[in-house]
C-alpha positions as a Markdown table, in Angstrom:
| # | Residue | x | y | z |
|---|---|---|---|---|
| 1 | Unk | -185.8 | -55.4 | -32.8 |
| 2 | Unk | -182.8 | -56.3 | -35.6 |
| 3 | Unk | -181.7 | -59.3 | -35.8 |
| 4 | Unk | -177.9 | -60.4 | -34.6 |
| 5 | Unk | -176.3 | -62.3 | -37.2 |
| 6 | Unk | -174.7 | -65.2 | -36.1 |
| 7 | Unk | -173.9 | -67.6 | -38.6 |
| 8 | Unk | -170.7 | -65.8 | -40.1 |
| 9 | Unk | -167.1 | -67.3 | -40.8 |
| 10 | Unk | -163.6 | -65.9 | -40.5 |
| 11 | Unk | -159.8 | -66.8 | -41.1 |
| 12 | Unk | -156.6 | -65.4 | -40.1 |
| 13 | Unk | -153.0 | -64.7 | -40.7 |
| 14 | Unk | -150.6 | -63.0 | -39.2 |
| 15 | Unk | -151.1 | -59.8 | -40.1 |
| 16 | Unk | -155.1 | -60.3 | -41.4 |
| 17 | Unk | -158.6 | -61.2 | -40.1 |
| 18 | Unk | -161.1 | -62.2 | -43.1 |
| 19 | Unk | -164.6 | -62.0 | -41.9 |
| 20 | Unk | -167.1 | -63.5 | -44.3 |
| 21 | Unk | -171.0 | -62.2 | -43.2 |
| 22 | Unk | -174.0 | -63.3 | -45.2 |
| 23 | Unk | -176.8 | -61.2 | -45.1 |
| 24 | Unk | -179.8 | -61.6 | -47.6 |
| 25 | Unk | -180.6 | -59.0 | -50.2 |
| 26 | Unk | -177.7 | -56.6 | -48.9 |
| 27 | Unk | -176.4 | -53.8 | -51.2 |
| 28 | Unk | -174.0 | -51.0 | -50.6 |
| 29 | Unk | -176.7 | -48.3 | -50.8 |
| 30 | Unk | -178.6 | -50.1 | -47.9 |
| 31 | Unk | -175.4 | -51.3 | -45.8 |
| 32 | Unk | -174.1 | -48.9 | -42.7 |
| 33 | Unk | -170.5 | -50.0 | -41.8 |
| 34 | Unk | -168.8 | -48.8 | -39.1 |
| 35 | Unk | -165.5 | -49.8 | -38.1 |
| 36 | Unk | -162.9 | -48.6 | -35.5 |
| 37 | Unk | -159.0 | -50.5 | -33.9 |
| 38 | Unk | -161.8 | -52.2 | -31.4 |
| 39 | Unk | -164.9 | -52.5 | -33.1 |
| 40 | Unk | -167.0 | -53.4 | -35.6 |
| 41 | Unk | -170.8 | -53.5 | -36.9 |
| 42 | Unk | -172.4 | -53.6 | -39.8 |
| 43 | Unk | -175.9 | -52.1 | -40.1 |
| 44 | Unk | -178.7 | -53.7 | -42.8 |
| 45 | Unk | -182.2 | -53.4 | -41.9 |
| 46 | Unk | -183.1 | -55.7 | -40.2 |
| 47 | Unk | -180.3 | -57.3 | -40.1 |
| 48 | Unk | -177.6 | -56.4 | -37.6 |
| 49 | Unk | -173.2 | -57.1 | -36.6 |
| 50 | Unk | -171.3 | -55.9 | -34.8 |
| 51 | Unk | -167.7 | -57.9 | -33.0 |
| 52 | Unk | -165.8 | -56.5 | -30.0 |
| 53 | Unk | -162.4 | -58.1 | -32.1 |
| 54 | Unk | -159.9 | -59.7 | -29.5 |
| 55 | Unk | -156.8 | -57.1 | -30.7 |
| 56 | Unk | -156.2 | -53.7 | -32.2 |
| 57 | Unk | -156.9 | -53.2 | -36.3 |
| 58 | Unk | -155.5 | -50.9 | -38.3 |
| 59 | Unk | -159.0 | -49.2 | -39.4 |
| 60 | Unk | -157.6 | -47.0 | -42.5 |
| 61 | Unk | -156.4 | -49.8 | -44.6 |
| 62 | Unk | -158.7 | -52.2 | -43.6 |
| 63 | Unk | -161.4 | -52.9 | -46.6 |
| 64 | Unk | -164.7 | -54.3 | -46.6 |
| 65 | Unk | -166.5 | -55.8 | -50.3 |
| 66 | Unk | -170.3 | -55.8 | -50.6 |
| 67 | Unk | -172.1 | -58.1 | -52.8 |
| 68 | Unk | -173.7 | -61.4 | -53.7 |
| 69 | Unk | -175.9 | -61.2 | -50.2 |
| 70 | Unk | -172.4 | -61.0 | -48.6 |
| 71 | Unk | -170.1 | -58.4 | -47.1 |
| 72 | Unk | -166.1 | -59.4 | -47.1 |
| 73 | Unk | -164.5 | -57.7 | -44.5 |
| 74 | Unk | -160.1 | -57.7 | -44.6 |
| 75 | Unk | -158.7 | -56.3 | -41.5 |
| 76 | Unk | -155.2 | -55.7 | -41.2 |
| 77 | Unk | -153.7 | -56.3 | -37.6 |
| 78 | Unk | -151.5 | -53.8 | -36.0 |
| 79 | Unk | -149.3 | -55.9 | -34.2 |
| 80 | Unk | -148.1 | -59.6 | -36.2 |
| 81 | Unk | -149.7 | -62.4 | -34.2 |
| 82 | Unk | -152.4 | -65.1 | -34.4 |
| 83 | Unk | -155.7 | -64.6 | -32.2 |
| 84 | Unk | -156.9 | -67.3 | -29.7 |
| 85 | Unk | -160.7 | -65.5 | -31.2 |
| 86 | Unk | -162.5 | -63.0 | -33.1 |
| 87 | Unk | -164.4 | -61.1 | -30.3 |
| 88 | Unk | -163.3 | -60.7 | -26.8 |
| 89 | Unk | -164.7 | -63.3 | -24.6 |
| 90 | Unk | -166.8 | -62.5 | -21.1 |
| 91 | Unk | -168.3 | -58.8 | -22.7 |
| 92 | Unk | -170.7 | -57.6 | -20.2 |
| 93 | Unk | -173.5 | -55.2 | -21.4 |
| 94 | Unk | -171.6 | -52.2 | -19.5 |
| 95 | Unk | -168.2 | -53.1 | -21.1 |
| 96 | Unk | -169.8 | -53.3 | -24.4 |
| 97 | Unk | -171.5 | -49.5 | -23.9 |
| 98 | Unk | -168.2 | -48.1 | -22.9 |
| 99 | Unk | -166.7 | -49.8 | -26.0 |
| 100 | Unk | -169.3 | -48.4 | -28.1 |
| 101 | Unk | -168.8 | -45.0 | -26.9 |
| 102 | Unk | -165.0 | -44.7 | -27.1 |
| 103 | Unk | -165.2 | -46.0 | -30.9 |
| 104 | Unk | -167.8 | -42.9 | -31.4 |
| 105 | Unk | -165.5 | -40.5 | -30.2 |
| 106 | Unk | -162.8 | -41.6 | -31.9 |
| 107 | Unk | -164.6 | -41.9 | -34.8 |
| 108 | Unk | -165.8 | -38.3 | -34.4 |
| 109 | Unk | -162.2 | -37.0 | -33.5 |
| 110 | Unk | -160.3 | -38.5 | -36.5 |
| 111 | Unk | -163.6 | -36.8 | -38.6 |
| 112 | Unk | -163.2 | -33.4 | -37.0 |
| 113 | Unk | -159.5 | -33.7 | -37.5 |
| 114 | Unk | -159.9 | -34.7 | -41.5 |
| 115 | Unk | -162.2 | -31.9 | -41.5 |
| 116 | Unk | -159.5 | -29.1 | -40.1 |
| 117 | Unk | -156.7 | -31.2 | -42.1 |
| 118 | Unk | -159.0 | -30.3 | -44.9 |
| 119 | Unk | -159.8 | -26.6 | -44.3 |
| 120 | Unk | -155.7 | -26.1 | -43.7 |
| 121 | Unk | -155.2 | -27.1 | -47.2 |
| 122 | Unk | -158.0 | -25.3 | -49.1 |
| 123 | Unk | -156.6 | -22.4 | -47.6 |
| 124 | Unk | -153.0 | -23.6 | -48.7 |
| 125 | Unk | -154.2 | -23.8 | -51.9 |
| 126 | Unk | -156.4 | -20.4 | -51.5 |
| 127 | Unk | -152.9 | -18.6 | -50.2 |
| 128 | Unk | -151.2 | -20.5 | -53.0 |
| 129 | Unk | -152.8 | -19.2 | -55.7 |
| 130 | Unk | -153.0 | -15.6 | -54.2 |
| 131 | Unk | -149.5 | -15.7 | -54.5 |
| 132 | Unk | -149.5 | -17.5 | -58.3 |
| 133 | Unk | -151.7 | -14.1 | -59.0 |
| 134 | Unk | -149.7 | -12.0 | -58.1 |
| 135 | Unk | -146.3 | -13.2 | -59.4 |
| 136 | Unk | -148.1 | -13.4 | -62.5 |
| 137 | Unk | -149.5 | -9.6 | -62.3 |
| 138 | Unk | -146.2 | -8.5 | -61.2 |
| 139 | Unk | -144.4 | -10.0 | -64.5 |
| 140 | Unk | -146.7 | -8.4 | -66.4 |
| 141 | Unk | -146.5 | -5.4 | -65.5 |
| 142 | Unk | -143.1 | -5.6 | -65.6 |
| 143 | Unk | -143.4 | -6.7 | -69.2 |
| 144 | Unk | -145.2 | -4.1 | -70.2 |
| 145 | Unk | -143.0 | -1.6 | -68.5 |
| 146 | Unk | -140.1 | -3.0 | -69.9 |
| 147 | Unk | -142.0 | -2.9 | -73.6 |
| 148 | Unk | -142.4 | 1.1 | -73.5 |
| 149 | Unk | -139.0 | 1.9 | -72.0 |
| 150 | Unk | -138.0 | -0.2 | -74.9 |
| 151 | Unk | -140.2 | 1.7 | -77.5 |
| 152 | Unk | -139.1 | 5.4 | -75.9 |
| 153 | Unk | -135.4 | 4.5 | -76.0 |
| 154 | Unk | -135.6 | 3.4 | -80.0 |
| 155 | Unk | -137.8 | 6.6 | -80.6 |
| 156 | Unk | -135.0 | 8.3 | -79.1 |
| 157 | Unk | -132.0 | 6.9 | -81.0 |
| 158 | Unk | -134.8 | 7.6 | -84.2 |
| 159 | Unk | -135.1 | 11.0 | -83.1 |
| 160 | Unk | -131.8 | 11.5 | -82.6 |
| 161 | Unk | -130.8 | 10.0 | -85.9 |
| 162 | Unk | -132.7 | 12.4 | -88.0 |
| 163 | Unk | -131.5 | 15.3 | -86.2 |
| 164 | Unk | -127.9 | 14.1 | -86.6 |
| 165 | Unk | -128.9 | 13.6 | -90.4 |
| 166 | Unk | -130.5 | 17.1 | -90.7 |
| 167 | Unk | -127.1 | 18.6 | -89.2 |
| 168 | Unk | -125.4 | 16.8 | -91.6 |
| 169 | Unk | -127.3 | 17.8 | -94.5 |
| 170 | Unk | -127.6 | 21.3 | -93.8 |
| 171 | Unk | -123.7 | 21.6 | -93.1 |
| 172 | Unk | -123.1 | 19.9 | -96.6 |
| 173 | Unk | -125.3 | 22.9 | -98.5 |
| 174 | Unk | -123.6 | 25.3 | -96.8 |
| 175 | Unk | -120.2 | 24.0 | -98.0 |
| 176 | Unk | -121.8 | 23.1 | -101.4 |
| 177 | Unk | -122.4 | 26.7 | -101.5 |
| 178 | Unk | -119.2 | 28.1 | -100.3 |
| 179 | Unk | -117.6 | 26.1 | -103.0 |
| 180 | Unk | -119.7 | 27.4 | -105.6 |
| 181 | Unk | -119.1 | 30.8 | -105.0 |
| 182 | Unk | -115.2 | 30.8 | -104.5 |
| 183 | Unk | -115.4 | 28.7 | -108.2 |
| 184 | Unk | -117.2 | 31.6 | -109.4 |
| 185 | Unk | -115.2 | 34.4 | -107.6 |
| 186 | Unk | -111.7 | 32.3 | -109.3 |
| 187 | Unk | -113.2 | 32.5 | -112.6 |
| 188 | Unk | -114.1 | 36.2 | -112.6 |
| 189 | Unk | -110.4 | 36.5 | -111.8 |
| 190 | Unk | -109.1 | 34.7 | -114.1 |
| 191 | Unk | -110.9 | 36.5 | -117.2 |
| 192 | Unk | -109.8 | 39.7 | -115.7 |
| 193 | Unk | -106.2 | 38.4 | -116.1 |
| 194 | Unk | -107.0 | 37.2 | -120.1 |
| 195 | Unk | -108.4 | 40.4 | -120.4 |
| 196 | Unk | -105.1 | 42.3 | -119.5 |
| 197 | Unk | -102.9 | 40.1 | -121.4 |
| 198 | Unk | -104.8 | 40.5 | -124.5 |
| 199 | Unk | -104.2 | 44.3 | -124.7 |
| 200 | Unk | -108.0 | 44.6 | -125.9 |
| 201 | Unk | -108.6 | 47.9 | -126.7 |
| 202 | Unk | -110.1 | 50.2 | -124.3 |
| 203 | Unk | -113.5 | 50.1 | -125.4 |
| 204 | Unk | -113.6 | 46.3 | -125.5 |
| 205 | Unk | -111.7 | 46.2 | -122.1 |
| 206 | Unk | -114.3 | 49.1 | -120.2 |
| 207 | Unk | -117.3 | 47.0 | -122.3 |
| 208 | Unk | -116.1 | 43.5 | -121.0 |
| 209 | Unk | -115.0 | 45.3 | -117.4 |
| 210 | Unk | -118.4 | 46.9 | -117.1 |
| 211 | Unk | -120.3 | 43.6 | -117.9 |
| 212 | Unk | -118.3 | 41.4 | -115.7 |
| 213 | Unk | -118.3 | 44.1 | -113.5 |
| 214 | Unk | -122.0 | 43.7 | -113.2 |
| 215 | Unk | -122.0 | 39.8 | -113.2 |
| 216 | Unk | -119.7 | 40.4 | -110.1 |
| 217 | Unk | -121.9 | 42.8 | -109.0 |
| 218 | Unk | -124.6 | 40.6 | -108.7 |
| 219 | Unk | -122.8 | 37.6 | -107.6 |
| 220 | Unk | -121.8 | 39.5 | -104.6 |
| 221 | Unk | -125.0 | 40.4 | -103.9 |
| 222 | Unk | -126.3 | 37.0 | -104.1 |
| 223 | Unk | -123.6 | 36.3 | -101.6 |
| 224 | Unk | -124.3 | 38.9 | -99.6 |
| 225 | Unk | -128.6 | 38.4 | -99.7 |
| 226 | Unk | -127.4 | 34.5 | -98.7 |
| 227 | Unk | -125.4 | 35.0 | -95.4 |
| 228 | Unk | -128.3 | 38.0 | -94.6 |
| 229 | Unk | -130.6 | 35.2 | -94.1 |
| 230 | Unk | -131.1 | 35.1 | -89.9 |
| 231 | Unk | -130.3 | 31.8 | -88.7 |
| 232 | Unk | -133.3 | 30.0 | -86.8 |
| 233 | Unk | -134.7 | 30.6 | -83.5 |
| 234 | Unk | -133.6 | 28.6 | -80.8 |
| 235 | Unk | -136.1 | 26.4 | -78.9 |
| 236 | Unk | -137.4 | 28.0 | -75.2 |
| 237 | Unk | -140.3 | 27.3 | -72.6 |
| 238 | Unk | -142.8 | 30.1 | -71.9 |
| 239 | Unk | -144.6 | 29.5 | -68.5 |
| 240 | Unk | -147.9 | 31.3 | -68.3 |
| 241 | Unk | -149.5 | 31.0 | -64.9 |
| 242 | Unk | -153.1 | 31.0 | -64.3 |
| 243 | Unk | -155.6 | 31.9 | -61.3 |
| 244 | Unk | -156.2 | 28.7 | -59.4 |
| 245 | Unk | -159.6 | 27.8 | -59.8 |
| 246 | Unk | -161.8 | 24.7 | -58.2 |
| 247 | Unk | -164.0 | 24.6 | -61.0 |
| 248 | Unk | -162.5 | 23.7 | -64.5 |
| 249 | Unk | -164.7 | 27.2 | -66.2 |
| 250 | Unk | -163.5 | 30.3 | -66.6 |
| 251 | Unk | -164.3 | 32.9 | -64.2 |
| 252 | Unk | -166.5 | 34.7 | -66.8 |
| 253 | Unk | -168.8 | 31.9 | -67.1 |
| 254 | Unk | -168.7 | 30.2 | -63.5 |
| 255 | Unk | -172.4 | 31.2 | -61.3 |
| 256 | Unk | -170.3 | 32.3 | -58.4 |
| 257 | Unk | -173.7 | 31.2 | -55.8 |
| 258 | Unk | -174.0 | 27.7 | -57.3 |
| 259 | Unk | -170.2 | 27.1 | -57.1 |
| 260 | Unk | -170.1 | 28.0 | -53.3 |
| 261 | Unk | -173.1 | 26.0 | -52.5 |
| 262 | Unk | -171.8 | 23.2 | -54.0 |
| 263 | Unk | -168.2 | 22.8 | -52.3 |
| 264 | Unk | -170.0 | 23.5 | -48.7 |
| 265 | Unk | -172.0 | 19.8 | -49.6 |
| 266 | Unk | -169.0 | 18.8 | -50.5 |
| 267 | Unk | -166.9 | 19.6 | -47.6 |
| 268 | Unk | -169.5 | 18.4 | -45.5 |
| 269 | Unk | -170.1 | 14.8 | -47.3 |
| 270 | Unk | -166.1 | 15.0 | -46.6 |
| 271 | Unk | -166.4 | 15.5 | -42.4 |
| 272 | Unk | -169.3 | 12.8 | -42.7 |
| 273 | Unk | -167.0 | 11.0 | -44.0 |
| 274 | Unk | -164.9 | 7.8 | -42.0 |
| 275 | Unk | -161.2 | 9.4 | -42.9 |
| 276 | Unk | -159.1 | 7.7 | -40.3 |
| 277 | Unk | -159.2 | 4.8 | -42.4 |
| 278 | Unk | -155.6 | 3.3 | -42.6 |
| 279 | Unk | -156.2 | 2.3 | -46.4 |
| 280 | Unk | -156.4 | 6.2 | -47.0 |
| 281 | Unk | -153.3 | 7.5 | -45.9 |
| 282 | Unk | -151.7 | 5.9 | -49.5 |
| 283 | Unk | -154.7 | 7.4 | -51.5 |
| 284 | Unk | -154.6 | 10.6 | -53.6 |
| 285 | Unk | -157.4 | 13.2 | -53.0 |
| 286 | Unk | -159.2 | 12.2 | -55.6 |
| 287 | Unk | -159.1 | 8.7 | -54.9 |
| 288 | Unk | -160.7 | 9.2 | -51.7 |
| 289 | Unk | -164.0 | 10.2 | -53.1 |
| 290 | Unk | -166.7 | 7.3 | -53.3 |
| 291 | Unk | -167.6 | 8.1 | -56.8 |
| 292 | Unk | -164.1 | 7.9 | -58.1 |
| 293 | Unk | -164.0 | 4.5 | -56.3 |
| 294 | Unk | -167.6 | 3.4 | -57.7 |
| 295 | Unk | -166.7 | 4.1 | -61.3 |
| 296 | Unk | -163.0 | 2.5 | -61.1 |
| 297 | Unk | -164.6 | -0.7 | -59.3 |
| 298 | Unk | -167.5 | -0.4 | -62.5 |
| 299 | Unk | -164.6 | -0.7 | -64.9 |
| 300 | Unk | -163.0 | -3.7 | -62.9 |
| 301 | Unk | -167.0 | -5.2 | -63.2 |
| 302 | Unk | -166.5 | -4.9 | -67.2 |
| 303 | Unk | -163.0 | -6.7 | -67.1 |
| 304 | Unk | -164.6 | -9.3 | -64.9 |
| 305 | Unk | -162.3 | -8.4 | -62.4 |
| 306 | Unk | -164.8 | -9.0 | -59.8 |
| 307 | Unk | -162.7 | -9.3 | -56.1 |
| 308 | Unk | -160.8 | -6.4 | -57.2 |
| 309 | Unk | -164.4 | -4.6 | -57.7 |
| 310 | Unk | -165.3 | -6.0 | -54.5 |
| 311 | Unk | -162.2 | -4.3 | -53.0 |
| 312 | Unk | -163.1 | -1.0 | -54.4 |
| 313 | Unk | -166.8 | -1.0 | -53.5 |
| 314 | Unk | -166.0 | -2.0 | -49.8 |
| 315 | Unk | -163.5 | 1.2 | -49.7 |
| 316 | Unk | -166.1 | 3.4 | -50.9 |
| 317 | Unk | -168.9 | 1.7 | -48.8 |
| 318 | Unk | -166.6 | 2.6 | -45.4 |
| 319 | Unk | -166.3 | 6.0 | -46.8 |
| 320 | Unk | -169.7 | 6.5 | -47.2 |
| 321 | Unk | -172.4 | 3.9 | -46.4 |
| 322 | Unk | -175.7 | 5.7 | -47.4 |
| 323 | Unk | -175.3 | 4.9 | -51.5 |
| 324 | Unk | -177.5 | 2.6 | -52.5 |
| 325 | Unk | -175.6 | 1.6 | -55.9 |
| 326 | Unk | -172.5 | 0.7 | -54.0 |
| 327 | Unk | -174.3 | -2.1 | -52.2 |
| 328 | Unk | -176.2 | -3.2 | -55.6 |
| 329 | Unk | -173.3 | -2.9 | -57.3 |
| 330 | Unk | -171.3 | -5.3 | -55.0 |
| 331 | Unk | -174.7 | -7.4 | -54.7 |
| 332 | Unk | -173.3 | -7.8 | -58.8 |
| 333 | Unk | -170.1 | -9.1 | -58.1 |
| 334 | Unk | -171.0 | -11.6 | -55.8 |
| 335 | Unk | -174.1 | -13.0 | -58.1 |
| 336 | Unk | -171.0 | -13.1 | -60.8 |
| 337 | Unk | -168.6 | -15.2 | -57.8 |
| 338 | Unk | -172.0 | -17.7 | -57.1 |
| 339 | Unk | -172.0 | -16.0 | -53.5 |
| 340 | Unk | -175.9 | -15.7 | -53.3 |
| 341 | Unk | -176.8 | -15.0 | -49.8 |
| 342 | Unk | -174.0 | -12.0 | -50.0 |
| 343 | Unk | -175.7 | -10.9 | -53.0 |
| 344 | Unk | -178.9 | -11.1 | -51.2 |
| 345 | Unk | -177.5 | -9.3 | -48.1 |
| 346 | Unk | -176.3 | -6.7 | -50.2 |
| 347 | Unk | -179.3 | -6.1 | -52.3 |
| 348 | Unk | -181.6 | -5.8 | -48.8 |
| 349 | Unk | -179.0 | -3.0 | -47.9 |
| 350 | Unk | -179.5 | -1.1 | -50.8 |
| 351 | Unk | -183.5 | -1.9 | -50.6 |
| 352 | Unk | -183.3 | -0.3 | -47.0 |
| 353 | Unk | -181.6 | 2.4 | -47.6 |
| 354 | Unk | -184.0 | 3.7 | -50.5 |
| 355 | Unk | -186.5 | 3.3 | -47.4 |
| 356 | Unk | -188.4 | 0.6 | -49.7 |
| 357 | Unk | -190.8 | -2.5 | -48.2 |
| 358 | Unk | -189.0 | -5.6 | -48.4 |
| 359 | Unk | -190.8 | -8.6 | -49.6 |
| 360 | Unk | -189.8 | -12.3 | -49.2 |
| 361 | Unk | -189.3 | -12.7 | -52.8 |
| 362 | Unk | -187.2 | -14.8 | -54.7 |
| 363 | Unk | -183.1 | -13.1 | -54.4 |
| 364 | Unk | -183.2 | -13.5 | -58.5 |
| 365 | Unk | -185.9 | -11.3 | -59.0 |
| 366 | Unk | -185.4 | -8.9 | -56.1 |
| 367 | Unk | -181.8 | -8.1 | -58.0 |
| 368 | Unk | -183.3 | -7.7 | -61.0 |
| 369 | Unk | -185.5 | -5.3 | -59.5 |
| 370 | Unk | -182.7 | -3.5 | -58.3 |
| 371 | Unk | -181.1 | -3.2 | -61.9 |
| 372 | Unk | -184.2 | -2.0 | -63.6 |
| 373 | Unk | -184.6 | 0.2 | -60.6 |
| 374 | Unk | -181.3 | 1.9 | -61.5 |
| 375 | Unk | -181.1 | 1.3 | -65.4 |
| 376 | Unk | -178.4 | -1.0 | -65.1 |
């Protein structure tokens, strides 16, 4: 049987109750308070107190100090006023049960309700920073977008300048040699003209004609060997169309049998397939193949992107649930997140479905099992 503690002392204000109860050798590891508006006790092998208080505390800011073989309780009133006593006066046994009980469940009420209080914000916070995420993600791939329009519209202007420049210069040759050629055609002219007015004689005029003559000659057909020159080909598109063909070999090389054998497994790992999923209907063809999905959630696993893996080996797992290395892979992800007994769960899967016995053995070593099973 405790024992009640009676010899405690107690003061009050207006608004306070100070309770002052001695108990030998108590420490706060040992102590069990519990205090609600009504009641009090205080639980110290084998020592025990407990007060049915006269009025209504405020419990939440009410304090209680443990030490030097005393506990120091402050309990703040709720309403102003001084009590006539501590406990309630003329408690009978049932009265004190009932009061018991109604402090339990309120006790137990205000916990569940800290409890769901508590859950609401963790997920909050969880919804919070889903949302942080993805702004985040958003702006940088907007970033990056932004970066290579950038970089294509200054490789344009680039481009554009040094075709602008290559027009240019070529339209400057060809003038540079237009000019040169009307200088040279003006000053065959004009030693014709000397020529004439010189009265030369005949000999020295048909020997000066005959080698200008030829100079002209072969200035001409310069001239004329220059605009022969074809100007360049203008740029076109040729389209050359190919027979479709499943297979990326020729047609020379393919084993017609071993092609056809293959896309019948294929078409019916497709009907085995579960393709009313909603997530498909935004998915490209290729995207809809398990594989495709297992390697792009593989390269996720390497950036440590594990909930995106996660995504993309539960989309390949409802496409087709009979691949052992989706679940193991997953099993991964979830070691990586600290979420054992999914990791467990998933590595069991992957164990029955290579028809293997399952042991109870430690989940560590049963996954490493798995990776050396699959050279991972």
């Amino acid at each position: 049987m405790p024992l009640q503690v009676s010899g405690y002392s107690w003061e009050q204000t207006r608004t306070a109750v100070f309770i002052s109860v001695p108990l030998r050798g108590v420490s706060v590891r040992d102590a069990d308070v519990f205090c609600t508006e009504n009641y009090l006790k205080v639980n110290c092998p084998p020592f025990l107190f407990e007060v049915f208080l006269y009025a209504p505390i405020d419990d939440e800011s009410s304090k209680a100090k443990i030490g030097n073989d005393t506990i120091v309780f402050t309990l703040h009133k709720k309403e102003a006023a001084m009590w006539e006593t501590l406990s309630l006066s003329s408690v009978d046994k049932e009265m004190m049960q009932r009061i018991r009980e109604k402090s339990i469940l309120q006790a137990q009420e205000r916990a569940k309700e800290a409890m769901e209080a508590k859950a609401s914000a963790r997920r909050e916070d969880q919804k919070y920073t889903l949302n942080v995420m993805m702004k985040i993600e958003e702006e940088e791939r907007k970033r990056i977008e932004d970066m290579k329009e950038n970089e294509r519209i200054k490789a344009t202007k680039e481009l554009e300048t040094w075709k602008e420049h290559q027009r240019k210069a070529e339209e400057h040759k060809i003038i540079q040699r237009e000019e040169k050629l009307y200088q040279q055609e003006k000053q065959i002219e004009e030693e014709r003209k000397k020529l004439k007015h010189k009265g030369l004689t005949r000999n020295s005029v048909s020997r000066n004609l005959a080698t200008k003559g030829r100079n002209s000659e072969i200035i001409f057909f310069e001239k004329l060997k220059e605009d022969s020159i074809p100007a360049p080909r203008s740029v076109g598109n040729i389209k050359i169309n190919f027979t479709p063909r499943v297979f990326p070999t020729a047609l020379r090389e393919s084993q017609v049998a071993a092609e056809e054998e293959w896309l019948h497994k294929q078409a019916e790992a497709r009907r085995a397939m579960n393709t009313d999923i909603p997530e498909l209907c935004d998915l490209k063809e290729e995207e809809k193949n398990p594989e495709w999905l297992k390697d792009k959630g593989n390269k996720l696993f390497a950036t440590e992107n594990y909930l995106a893996a996660i995504n993309a080996y539960n989309l390949a797992i409802r496409l087709n649930n009979k691949i052992p290395l989706l679940y193991l892979n997953r099993a991964a992800c979830h070691l990586k997140l600290k979420n054992l007994h999914k990791a467990i769960e998933d590595s069991s899967k992957a164990y029955r479905i290579m028809k293997l016995p399952l042991r109870l053995i430690h989940p560590t070593k049963l996954y490493k099992m798995m990776l050396r099973r699959f050279g991972i």
